[in-house]
NULO-552227 format. One record per residue (C-alpha): residue in one letter; x, y, z. Coordinates in Angstrom, 3 decimals. Example, Ala and Ser with C-alpha at 12.3 -4.5 7.8 and 13.67 -1.06 7.14 Angstrom:
residuo/c1/c2/c3
a/12.300/-4.500/7.800
s/13.670/-1.060/7.140
// end
This chain:
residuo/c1/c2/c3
x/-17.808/-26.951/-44.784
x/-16.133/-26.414/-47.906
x/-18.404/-24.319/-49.594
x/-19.371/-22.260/-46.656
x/-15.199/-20.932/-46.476
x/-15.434/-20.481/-50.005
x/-18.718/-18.347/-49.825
x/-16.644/-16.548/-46.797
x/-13.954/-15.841/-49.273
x/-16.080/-14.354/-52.085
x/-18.166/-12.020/-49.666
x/-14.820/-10.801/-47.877
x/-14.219/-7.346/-49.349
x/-10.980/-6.640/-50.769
x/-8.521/-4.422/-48.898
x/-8.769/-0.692/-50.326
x/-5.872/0.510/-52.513
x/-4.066/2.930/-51.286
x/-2.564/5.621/-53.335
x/1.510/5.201/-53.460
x/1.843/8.731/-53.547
x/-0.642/9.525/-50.138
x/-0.149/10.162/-46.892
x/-1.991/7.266/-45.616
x/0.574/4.696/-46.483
x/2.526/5.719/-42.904
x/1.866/5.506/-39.494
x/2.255/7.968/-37.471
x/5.521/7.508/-35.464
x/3.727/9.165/-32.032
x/0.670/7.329/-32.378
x/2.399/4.132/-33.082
x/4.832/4.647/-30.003
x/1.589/4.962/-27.508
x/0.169/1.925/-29.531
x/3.489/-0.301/-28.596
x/3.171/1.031/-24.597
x/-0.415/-0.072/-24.820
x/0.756/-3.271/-26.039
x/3.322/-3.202/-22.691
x/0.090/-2.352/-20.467
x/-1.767/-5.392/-21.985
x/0.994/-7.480/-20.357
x/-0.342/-6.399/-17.049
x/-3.314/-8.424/-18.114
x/-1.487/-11.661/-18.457
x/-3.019/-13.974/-15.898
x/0.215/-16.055/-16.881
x/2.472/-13.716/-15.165
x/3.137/-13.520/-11.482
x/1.180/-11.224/-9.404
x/3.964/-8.915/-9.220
x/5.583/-8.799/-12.320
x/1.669/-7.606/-13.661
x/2.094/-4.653/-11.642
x/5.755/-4.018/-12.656
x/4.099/-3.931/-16.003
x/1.687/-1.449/-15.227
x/4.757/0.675/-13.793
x/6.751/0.017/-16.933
x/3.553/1.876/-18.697
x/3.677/4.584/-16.636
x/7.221/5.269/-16.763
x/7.442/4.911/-20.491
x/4.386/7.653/-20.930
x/5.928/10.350/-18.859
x/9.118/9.797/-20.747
x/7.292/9.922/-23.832
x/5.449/13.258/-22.947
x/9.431/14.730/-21.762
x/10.803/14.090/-25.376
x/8.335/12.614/-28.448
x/5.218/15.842/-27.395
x/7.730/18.241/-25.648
x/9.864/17.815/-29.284
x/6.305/18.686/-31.062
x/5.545/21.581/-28.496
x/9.290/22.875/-29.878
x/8.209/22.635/-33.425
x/4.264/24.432/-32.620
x/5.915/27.485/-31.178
x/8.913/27.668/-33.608
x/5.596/27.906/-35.992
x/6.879/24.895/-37.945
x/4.379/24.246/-40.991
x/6.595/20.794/-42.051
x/3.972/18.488/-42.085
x/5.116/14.728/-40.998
x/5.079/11.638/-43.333
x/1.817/10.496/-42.577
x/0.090/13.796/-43.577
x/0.023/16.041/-40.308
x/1.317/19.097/-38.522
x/2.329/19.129/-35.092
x/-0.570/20.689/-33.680
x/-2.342/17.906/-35.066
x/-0.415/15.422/-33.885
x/-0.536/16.370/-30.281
x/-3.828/16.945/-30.555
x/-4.138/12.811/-31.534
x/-1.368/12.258/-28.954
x/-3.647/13.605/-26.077
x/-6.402/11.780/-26.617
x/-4.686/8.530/-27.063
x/-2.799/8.918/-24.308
x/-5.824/9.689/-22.359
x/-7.569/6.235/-23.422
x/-3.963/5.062/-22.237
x/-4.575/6.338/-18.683
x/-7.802/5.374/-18.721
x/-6.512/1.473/-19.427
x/-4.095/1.813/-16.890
x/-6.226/3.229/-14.082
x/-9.012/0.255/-14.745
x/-5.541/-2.403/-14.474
x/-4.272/-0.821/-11.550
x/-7.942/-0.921/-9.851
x/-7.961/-4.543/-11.369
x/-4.665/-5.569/-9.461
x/-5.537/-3.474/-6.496
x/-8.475/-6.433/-5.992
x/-6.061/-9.062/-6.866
x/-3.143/-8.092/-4.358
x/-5.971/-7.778/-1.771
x/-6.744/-11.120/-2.714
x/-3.303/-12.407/-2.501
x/-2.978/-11.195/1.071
x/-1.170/-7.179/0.104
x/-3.840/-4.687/0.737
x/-3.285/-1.216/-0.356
x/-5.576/0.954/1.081
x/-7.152/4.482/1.032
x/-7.547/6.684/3.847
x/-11.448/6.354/3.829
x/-10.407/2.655/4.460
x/-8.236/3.027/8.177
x/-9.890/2.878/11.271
x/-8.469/4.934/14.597
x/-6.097/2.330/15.519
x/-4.679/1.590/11.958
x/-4.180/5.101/11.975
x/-2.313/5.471/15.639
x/-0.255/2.126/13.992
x/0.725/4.226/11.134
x/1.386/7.119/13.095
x/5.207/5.955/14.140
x/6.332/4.573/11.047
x/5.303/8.246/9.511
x/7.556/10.507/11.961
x/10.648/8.083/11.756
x/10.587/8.119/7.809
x/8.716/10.118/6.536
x/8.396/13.257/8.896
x/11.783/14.513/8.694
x/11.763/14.360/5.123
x/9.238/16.755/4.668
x/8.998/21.008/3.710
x/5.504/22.652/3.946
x/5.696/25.445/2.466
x/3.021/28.544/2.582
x/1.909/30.303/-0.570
x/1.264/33.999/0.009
x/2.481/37.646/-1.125
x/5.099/37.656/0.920
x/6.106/33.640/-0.351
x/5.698/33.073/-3.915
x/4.660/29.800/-5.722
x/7.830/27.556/-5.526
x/9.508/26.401/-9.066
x/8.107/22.617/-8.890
x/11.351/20.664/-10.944
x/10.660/17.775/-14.067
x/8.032/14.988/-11.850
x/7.540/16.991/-8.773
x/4.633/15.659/-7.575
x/2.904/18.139/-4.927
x/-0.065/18.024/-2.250
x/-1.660/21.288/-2.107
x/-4.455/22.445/0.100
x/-6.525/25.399/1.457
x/-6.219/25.464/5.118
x/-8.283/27.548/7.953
x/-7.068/28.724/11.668
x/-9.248/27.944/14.028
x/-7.989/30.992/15.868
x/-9.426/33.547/13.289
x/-10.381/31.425/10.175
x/-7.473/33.139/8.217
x/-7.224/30.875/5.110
x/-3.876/29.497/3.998
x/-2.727/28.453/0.847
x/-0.025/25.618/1.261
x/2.176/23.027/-0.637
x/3.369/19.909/0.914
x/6.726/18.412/-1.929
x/6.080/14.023/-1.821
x/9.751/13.612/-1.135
x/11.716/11.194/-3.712
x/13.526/9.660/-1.285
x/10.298/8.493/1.319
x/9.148/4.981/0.893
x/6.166/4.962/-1.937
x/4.025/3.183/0.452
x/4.126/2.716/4.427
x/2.892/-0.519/5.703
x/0.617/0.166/8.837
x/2.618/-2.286/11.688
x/5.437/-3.950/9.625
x/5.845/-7.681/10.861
x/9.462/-8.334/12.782
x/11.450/-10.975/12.272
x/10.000/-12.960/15.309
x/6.485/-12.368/14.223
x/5.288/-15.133/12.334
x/3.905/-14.293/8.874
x/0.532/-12.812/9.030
x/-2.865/-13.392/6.756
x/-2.533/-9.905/5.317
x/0.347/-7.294/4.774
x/-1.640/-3.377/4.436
x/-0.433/-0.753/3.023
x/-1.105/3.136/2.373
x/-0.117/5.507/-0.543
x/2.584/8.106/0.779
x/0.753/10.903/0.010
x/-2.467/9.593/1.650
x/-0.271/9.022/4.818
x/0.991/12.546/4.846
x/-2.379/14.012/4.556
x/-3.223/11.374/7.424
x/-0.921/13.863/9.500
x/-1.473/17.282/8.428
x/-1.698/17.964/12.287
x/2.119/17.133/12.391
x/2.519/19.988/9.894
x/-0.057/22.693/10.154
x/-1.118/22.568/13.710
x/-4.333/24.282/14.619
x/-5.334/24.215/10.813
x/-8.510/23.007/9.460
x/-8.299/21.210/5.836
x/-10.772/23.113/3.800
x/-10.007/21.551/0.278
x/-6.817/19.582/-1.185
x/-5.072/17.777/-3.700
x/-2.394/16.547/-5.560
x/-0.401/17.004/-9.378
x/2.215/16.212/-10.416
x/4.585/17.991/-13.535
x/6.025/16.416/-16.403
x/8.065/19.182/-18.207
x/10.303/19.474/-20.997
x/13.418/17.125/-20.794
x/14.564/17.044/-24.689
x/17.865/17.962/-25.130
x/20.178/18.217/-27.661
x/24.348/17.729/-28.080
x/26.523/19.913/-29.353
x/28.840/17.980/-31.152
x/32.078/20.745/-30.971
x/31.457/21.190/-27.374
x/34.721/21.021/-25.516
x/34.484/19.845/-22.358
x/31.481/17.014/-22.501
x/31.213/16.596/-18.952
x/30.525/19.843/-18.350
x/27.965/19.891/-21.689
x/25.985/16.829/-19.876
x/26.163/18.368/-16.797
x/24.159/21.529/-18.046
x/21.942/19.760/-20.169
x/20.799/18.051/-16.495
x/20.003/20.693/-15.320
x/18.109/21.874/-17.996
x/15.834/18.857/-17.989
x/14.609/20.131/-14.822
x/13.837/23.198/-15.709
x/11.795/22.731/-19.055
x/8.359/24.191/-19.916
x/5.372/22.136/-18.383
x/4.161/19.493/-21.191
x/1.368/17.562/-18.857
x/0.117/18.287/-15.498
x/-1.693/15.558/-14.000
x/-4.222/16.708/-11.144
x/-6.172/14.889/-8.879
x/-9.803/14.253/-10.270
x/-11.590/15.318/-7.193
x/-9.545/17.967/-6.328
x/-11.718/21.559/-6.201
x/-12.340/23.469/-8.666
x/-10.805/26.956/-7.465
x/-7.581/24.732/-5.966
x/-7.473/23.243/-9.496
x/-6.977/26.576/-11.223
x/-5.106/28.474/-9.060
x/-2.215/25.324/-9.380
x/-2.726/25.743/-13.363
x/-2.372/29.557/-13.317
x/0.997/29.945/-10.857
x/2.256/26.981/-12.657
x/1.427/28.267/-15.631
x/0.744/25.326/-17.606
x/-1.505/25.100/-20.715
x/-4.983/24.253/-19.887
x/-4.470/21.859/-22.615
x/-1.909/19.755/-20.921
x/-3.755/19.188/-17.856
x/-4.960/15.751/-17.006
x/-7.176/14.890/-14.324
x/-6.763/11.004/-13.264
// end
């Protein structure tokens, strides 16, 4: 045993020497931020964690990428178009350190959309389904149906997209259903934008228990944005969905102090505002959302095809 860990040893190839003047002797602070949040998304994995607290993991990861894409790239995006040619520690310019930072991030997304499908199966198992809309049957549906006009309903402003209404200014993570409806009357098609409201639950259950009921097998529940397109009837009466989807926008939230500002309150309170008004940095689209619906949101948005993200 002894001599086969000492053979080990002698074949094991010595680390390569690195020059103290190069580059290579840093990591790159953006890269090894999304390394750290993958590390926080590996905790989702943890079969020695509740349930829950794996999914509130996966959220974490979430959270901490689209605050990473509102500061760390939109800060990088600042130094591109000031045409900053300062190259960072570890040997690269900004452009090529977004360019790294996408397609990290997009293995990222990719980890965290194979966890959440993981978990999805798990909850299920656990007696919390989450479901799709391909997945509810008429009378899940007419279930659904109340709990959607007392919460959600009145919450809600569709808004048509036409010369005469202009695409609306969607604020930092505005996250949008649009679609391509038809009237059945003439087959006039319509162009229209449903806001996910921040304040409506995330997810409806279909027939919450009471307190009488004794506790059922299995609690279901559906996305909100599934159940509003569930009841596109409610909104755009005699309408016929021809295509839609949903993004969501991730813009600019970096901000900066001024130290001799007088009044600080009133300094915070612009700056605010301001972080909802940045330039787009990532615009995450649905996958199978069409391909004309896809670039008419990327043209009135006008986002950089670069920074669009299908998921």
């Amino acid at each position: 045993m002894s001599d086969t860990r000492s053979r080990r040893k002698s074949d094991a190839k010595p680390p390569r020497a690195i020059d103290p003047a190069s580059p290579e002797r840093f990591i790159n602070r953006e890269l090894s931020w999304l390394a750290f949040n993958t590390r926080v998304l590996e905790e989702s994995e943890n079969e020695n964690h509740p349930l829950l607290e794996r999914l509130r993991f996966l959220s974490i990861s979430a959270n901490n990428l689209d605050e990473f894409f509102m500061v760390r790239v939109a800060g990088l995006h600042e130094q591109m178009k000031a045409g900053v040619a300062t190259r960072s520690q570890d040997g690269l310019s900004p452009s090529e350190q977004v360019a790294k930072v996408h397609a990290a991030a997009a293995k990222l997304m990719e980890k965290q959309q194979s966890r959440w499908r993981a978990l999805r199966k798990d909850l299920r198992a656990a007696g919390i389904a989450v479901l799709d809309e391909s997945e509810l049957g008429p009378g899940e549906r007419e279930q659904l149906r109340p709990v959607f006009m007392e919460r959600v309903f009145p919450l809600l402003t569709p808004l048509a997209v036409d010369p005469a209404h202009p695409f609306p200014f969607v604020p930092n993570l505005g996250f949008v259903i649009a679609m391509t409806l038809r009237r059945r009357a003439d087959g006039r098609a319509l162009t229209a934008l449903i806001p996910v409201p921040s304040l409506a639950p995330r997810f409806l259950e279909i027939n919450p228990p009471s307190p009488r009921e004794p506790r059922r097998r299995e609690r279901r529940f559906v996305p909100l944005e599934s159940a509003i397109t569930l009841f596109l009837d409610q909104l755009y009466p005699d309408h016929d969905i021809v295509a839609k989807g949903a993004f969501r926008v991730v813009r600019d939230s970096d901000v900066e102090v001024a130290e001799e500002a007088e009044d600080l309150f009133l300094e915070f309170q612009s700056l605010l505002k301001q972080r909802r008004m940045g330039e787009i940095v990532r615009l995450k689209m649905d996958a199978g959302m069409p391909e004309d619906l896809r670039a008419f949101i990327i043209r009135e948005t006008e986002a950089d095809p670069h920074d669009v993200v299908h998921r």
